[in-house]
N, C-alpha and C positions, 0 to 999 in steps of 0.2 A: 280936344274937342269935347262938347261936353256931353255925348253922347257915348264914352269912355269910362268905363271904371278903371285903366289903368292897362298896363302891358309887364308882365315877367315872364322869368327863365325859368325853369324846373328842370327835375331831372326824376325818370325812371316811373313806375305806376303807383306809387305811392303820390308821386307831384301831381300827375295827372288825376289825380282822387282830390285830392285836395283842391286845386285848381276848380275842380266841378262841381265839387259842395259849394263853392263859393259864386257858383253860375256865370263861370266865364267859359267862352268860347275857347277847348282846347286844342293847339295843335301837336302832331304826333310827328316827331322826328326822328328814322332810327333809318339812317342815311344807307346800311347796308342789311339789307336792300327792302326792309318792308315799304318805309315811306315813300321810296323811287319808285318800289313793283308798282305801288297805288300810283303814283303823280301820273306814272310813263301811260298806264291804263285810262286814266283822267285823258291826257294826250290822245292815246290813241280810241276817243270817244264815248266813255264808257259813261253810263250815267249817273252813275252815284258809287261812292267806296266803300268800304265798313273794315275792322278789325275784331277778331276776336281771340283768347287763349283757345292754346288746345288743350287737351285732356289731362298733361303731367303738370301744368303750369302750378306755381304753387307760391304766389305774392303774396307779399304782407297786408296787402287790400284785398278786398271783395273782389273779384270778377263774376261773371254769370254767362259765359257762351252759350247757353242753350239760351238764354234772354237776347244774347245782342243775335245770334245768327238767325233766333226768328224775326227781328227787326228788319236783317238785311232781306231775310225770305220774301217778307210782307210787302217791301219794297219792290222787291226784283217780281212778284205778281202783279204790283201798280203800274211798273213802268217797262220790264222786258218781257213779256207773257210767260212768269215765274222761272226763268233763266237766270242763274247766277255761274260767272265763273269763279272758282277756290285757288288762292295762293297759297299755299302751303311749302312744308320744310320738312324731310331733307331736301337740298337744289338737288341733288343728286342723286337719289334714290329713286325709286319707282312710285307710279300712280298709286299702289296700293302702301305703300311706305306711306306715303303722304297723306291719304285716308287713314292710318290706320293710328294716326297721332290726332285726330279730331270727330273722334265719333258724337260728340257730345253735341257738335255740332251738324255734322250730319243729322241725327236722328231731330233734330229743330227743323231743318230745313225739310226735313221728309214728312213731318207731321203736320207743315204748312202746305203743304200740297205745290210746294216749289222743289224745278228738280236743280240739278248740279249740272251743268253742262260740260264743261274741262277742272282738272285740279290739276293746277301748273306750279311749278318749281317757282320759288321765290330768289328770281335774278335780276330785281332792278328792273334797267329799263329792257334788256331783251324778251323780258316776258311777256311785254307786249306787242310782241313779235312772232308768238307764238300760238297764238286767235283772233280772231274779231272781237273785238271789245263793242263795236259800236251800239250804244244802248243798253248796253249791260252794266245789271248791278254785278260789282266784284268783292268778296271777302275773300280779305288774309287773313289768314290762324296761323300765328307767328309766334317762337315766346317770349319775343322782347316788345317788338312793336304791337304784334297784337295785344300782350295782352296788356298793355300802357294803354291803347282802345280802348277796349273793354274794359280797362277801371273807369276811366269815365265815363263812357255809359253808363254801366251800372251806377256811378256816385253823383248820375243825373244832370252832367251837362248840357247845357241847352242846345251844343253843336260841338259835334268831335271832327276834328280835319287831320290832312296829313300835309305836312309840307318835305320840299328837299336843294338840297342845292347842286346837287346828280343833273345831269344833262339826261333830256327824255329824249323821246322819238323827233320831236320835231323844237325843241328848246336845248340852248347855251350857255355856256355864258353865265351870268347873272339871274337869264329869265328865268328859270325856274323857283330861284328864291322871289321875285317880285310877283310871278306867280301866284304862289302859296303863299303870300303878304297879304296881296289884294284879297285873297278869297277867305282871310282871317278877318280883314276890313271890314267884307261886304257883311260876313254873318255879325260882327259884332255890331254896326250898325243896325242890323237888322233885331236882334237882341238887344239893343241899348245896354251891352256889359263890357267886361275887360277880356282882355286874351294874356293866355296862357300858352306858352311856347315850349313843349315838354322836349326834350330830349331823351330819348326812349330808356338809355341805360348811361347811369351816371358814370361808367366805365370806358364807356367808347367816349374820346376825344373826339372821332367825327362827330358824332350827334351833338357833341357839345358846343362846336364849332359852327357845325349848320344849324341848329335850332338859336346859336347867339346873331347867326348873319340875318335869319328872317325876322328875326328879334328887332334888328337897326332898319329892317326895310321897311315893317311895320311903323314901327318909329317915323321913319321918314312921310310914310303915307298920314298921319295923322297929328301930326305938327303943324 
């Protein structure tokens, strides 16, 4: 369609930098478990997602957490009356464990005048089992998939997504990759660019496998 610049694969925040300089719509694939925490929250109503690094992160590209978590701030004031819930890591550790790997990002959101409502364990799709998402903006600060987010934001994609091929709260099967296909469609359409299908870390086989399946589904949607 000629409303396409094109569809590839990448891999890791370096790809997804690249990817954004070049103003395509990226997707963020890091199947265990940031892409799924977000997808399953998408699922369970939430209304917009974001990604950012935490504090120790340390890529060969730009990131800027305290830029992208005031984005998700700004947002979560537009549309949840400055309510955001946090995905963070360890899965296992404590609330403050988990704050205590993204101050960087805290002190963005607190300077926005938006508060934090839960910081939950980054478990896929139970975690959205774990609050009300309905109408809530969510960031993960994760340091694979977030911070593959947050390269491209900071390297100024017109629209950073997450897709997965994880079964969510109410999706099987397939849906969830056709899911996360159509809704790379809609914004590239919306954009009039290409997309970018990152696979969060060129190490994990899953991402690489899930970011190739929503790769073919896209494909199929725009043939």
């Amino acid at each position: 369609m000629s409303e396409f610049t094109g569809v590839l694969l990448t891999t890791d925040a370096s790809g997804a930098a690249m990817a954004a300089r070049q103003g395509m719509v990226v997707v963020i694939v890091d199947l265990i478990d940031f892409s799924t925490s977000l997808e399953a929250a998408l699922d369970a109503g939430a209304a917009a997602v974001w990604g950012c690094a935490p504090d120790t992160a340390r890529p060969p590209v730009e990131v800027n957490p305290y830029r992208t978590a005031t984005l998700a701030a700004r947002q979560a004031l537009e549309l949840s009356n400055g309510q955001l819930i946090l995905i963070a890591e360890p899965r296992l550790g404590s609330d403050e464990q988990r704050r205590s790997t993204m101050q960087t990002a805290l002190r963005a959101i607190a300077d926005t005048g938006a508060q934090v409502e839960y910081v939950l364990p980054n478990l896929g799709a139970e975690t959205a089992k774990m609050a009300d998402f309905q109408g809530k903006v969510v960031l993960g600060v994760t340091s694979t998939g977030g911070v593959a987010f947050d390269a491209a934001v900071t390297a100024g994609a017109p629209c950073v997504l997450t897709g997965t091929v994880a079964r969510t709260l109410h999706h099987k099967g397939l849906q969830p990759a056709r899911r996360s296909a159509r809704r790379a469609v809609v914004a590239a359409r919306q954009y009039q660019c290409g997309i970018a299908v990152v696979a969060a870390s060129a190490n994990s086989q899953e991402d690489i496998l899930a970011a190739r399946l929503i790769m073919q589904e896209i494909l199929s949607l725009i043939r």
